[in-house]
C-alpha positions in Angstrom: 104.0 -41.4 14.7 107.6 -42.3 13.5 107.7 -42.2 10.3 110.6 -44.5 8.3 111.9 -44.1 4.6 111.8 -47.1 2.9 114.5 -47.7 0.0 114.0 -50.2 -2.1 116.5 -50.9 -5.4 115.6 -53.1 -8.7 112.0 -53.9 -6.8 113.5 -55.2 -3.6 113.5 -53.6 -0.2 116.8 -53.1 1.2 118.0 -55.2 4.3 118.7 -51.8 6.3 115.4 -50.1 5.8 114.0 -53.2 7.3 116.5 -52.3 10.8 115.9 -49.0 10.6 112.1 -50.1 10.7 112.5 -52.9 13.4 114.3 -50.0 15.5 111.3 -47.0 15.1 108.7 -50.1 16.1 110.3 -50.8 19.0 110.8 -46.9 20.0 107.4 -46.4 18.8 106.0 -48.9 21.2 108.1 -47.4 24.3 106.3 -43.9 23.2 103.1 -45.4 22.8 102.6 -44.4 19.6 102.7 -45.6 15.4 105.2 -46.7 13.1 104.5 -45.7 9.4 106.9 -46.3 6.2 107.1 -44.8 3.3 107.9 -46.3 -0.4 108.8 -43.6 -3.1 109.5 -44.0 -6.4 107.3 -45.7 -9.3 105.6 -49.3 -9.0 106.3 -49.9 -5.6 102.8 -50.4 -4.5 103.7 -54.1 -4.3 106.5 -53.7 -1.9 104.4 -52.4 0.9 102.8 -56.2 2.1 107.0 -56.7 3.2 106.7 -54.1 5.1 103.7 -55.1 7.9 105.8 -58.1 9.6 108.9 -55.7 10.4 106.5 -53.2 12.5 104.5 -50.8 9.9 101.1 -50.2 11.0 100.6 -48.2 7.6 102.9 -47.9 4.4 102.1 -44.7 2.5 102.8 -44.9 -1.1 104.4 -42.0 -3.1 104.2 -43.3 -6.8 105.2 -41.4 -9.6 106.7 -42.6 -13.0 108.7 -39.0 -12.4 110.6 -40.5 -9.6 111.2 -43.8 -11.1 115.0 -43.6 -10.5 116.1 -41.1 -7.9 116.0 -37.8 -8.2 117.7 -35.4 -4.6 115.3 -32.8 -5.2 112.6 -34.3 -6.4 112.8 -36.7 -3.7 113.1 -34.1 -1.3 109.7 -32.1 -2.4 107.8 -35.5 -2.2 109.0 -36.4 1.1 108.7 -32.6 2.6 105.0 -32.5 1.1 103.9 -35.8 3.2 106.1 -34.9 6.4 104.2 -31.6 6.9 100.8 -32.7 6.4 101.3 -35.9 8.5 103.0 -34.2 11.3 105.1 -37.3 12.4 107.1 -36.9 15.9 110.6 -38.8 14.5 111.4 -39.7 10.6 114.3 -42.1 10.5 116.4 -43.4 7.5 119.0 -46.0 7.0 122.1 -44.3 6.5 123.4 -45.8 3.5 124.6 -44.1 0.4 121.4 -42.7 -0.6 119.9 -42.0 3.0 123.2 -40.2 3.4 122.0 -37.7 0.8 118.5 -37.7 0.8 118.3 -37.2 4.5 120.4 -34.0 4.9 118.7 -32.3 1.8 114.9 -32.8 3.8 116.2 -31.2 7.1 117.6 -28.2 5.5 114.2 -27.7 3.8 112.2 -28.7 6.8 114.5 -26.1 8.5 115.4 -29.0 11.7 118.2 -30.8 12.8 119.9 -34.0 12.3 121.5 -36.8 13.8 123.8 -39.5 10.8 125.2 -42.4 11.5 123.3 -43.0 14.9 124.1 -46.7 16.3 121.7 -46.1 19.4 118.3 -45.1 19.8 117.4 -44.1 23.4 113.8 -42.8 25.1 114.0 -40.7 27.8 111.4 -38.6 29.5 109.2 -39.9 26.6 111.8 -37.8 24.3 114.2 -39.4 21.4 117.9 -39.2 22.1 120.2 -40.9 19.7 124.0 -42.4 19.7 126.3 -41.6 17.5 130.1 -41.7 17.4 132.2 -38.5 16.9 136.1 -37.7 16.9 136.4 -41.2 14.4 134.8 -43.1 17.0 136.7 -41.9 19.7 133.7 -40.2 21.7 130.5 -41.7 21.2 127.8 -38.5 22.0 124.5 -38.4 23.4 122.6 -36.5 21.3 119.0 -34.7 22.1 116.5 -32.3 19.8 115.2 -29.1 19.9 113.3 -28.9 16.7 110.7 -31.2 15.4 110.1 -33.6 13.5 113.7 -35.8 15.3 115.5 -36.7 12.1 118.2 -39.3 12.2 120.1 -41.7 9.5 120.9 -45.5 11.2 123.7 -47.2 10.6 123.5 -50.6 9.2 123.7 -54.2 10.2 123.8 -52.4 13.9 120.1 -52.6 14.8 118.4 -56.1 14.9 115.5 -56.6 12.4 112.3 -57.4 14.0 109.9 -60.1 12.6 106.2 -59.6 14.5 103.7 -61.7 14.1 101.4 -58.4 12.4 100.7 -59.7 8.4 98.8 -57.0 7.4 98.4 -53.2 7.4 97.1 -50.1 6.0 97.9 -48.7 2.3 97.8 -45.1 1.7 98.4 -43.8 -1.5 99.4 -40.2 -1.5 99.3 -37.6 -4.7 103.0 -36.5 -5.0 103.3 -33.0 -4.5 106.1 -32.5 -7.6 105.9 -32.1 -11.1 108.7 -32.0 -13.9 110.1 -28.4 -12.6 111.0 -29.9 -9.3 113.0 -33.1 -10.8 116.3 -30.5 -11.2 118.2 -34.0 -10.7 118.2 -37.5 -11.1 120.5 -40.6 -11.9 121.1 -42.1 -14.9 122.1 -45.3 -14.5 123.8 -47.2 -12.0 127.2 -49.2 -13.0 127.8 -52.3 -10.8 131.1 -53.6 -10.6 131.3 -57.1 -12.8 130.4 -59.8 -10.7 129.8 -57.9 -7.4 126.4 -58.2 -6.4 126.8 -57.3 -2.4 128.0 -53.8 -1.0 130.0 -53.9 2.2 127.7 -51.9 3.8 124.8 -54.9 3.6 127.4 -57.9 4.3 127.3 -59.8 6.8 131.3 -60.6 6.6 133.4 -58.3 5.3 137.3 -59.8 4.0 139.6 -56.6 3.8 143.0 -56.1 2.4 145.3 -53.4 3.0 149.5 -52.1 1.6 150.0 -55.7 2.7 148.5 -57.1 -0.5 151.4 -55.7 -2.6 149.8 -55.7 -5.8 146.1 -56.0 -7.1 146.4 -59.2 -8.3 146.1 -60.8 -4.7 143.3 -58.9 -3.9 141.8 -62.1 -6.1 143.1 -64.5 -3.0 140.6 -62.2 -0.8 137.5 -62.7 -3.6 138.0 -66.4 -3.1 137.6 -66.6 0.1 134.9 -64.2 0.5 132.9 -66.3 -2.1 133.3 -69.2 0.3 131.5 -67.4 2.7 127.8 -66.6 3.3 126.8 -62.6 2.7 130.0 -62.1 2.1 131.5 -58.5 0.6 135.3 -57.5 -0.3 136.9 -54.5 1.3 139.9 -52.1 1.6 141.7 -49.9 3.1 142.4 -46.4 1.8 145.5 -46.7 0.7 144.7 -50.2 -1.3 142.1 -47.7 -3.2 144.6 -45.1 -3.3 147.6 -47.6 -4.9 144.7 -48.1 -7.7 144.6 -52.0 -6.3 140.5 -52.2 -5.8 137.8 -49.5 -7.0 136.8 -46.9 -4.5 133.5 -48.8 -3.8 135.4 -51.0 -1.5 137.1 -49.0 0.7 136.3 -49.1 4.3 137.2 -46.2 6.5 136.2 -42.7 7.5 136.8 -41.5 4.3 135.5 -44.3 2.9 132.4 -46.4 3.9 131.2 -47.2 7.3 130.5 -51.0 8.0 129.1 -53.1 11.0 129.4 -56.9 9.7 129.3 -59.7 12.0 132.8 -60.7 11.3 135.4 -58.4 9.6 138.9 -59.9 8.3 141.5 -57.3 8.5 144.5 -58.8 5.6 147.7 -56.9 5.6 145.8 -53.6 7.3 147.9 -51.9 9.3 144.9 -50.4 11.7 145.6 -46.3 10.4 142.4 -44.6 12.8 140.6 -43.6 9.5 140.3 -46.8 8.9 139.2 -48.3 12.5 136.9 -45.2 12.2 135.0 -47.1 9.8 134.7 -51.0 10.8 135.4 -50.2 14.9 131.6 -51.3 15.7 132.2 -54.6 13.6 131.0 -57.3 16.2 134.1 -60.0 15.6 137.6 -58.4 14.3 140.3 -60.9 13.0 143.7 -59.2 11.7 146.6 -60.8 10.0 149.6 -58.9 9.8 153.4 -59.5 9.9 154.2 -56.9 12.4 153.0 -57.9 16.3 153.1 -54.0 16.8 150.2 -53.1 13.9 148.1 -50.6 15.8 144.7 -53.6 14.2 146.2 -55.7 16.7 144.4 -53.2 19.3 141.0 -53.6 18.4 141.0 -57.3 16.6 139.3 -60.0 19.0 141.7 -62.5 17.3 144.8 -61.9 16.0 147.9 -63.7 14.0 151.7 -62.5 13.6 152.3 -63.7 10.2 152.6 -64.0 6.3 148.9 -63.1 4.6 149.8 -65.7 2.2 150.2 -68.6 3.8 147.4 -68.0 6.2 144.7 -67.2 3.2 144.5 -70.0 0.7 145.0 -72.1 4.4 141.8 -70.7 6.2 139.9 -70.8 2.8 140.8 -74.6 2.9 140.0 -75.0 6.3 136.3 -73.0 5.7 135.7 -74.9 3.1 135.4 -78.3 4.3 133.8 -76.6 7.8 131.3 -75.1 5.7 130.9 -78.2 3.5 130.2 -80.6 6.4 
């Protein structure tokens, strides 16, 4: 069995858990065995009918009003309890923000290793290997296991979702193994920006600006043309964060967020290696700089030599009636 975390926010199931399930389906199948999810958290029994179409043959449900908002260690106990008695051979995550701290936390206390930020899942010799990249994406490694159960966080928008034609499934609900001495954490609340509403690691298209926005105020040229476009998100570079031009939650980069959209507009970016660490696996780069020599220019698909504000408000005119037509 291969076992997938499912992470669901305000009653929704999030895009990437969906991947991350398409993906253990299809390696499941090559291994000839099942693909289970897992919903944790409080009220979520409702969530598990989404789950059959994307490859779950059973969705265990881990419902406790304890674990209504997430909780590291209590998470962690829950998840640990259900992984030793089910024995499953792979558990996989999506690696976003939470699965980038949930995940770790489980394989210390299962005592096995893991793989993050894998953009390739492999069977060989009826065995999991996983691709992930190293050195900021220099060296993509090839990566095996020794201990068991194979644990591994996915990157997003990287692995296609996968709509079967299965509609149903089974529902198991599960006692959670962890009472009120084992919730040592939990969040409070979650503060979204004002008017944000999608994170660059779920967009589709990602517009980023860079030093060559000058000021904050023209990162406002960047939000209009990104609300032209479908599943669209703002980014940054780390030193736009840095010059106090766009909150943290934007940046894009290795010591930022790592991204994978379809399309990635790179605005005044000059193409540091942090930050290609983090938007290198983008499928379509365009970059807009003044200076033909901007190490972008190296990994952009399309590129222009010139002035980020003529070229803006025009390609936001020109999408605009594309989009309109």
């Amino acid at each position: 069995m291969i076992l997938v975390y499912i992470e669901e926010r305000e009653g929704k199931v999030k895009k990437y858990s969906l991947e991350a399930l398409s993906e253990a389906k299809r390696r499941a199948d090559e291994l000839k065995t099942d693909t289970c999810a897992v919903l944790l958290g409080h009220d979520i029994e409702g969530l598990a009918a989404e789950l059959f179409p994307y490859g779950a043959s059973k969705v265990y449900i881990l419902d406790n009003p304890l674990l209504g908002r997430y909780s590291p260690s209590g998470f962690t106990v829950a998840l640990a309890s259900l992984i030793e008695e089910t024995a499953p051979h792979a558990v996989f995550f999506a690696a976003s923000s939470l699965g980038r701290d949930l995940a770790p936390r489980l394989a210390g206390r299962l005592g096995v290793g893991l793989a993050s930020d894998c953009i390739k899942i492999e069977v060989e010799a009826d065995k999991i290997q996983v691709v992930r990249p190293i050195f900021a994406g220099k060296i993509l490694a090839t990566l095996s296991f020794r201990s068991s159960p194979v644990m591994a966080t996915l990157r997003p928008n990287i692995f296609p979702l996968m709509e079967s034609t299965q509609g149903s499934g089974e529902v198991v609900r599960k006692d959670v193994v962890a009472g009120e001495d084992d919730i040592k954490d939990q969040v409070g609340e979650i503060l979204k920006e004002e008017g944000a509403e999608l994170d660059v690691t779920e967009a589709e298209i990602i517009v980023s600006g860079g030093r060559g926005m000058k000021e904050p105020e023209s990162f406002e040229l960047l939000k209009e043309l990104a609300s032209v476009l479908p599943h669209a998100a703002v980014g940054a570079s780390r030193s736009a964060v840095d010059s106090g031009w766009i909150d943290h939650q934007h940046q894009v980069g290795q010591t930022g967020k790592t991204v994978s959209p379809n399309l990635y507009f790179a605005f005044g970016i000059s193409g540091a290696i942090q930050h290609v660490a983090g938007m290198s696996s983008s499928k379509v780069i365009i970059a807009v700089n003044k200076d033909p020599e901007a190490p972008i220019f190296k990994v952009a698909d399309f590129g222009i030599v010139g002035d980020l504000f003529l070229v803006v408000p025009h390609l936001k005119n020109e999408l605009e009636k594309a989009l309109s037509d």
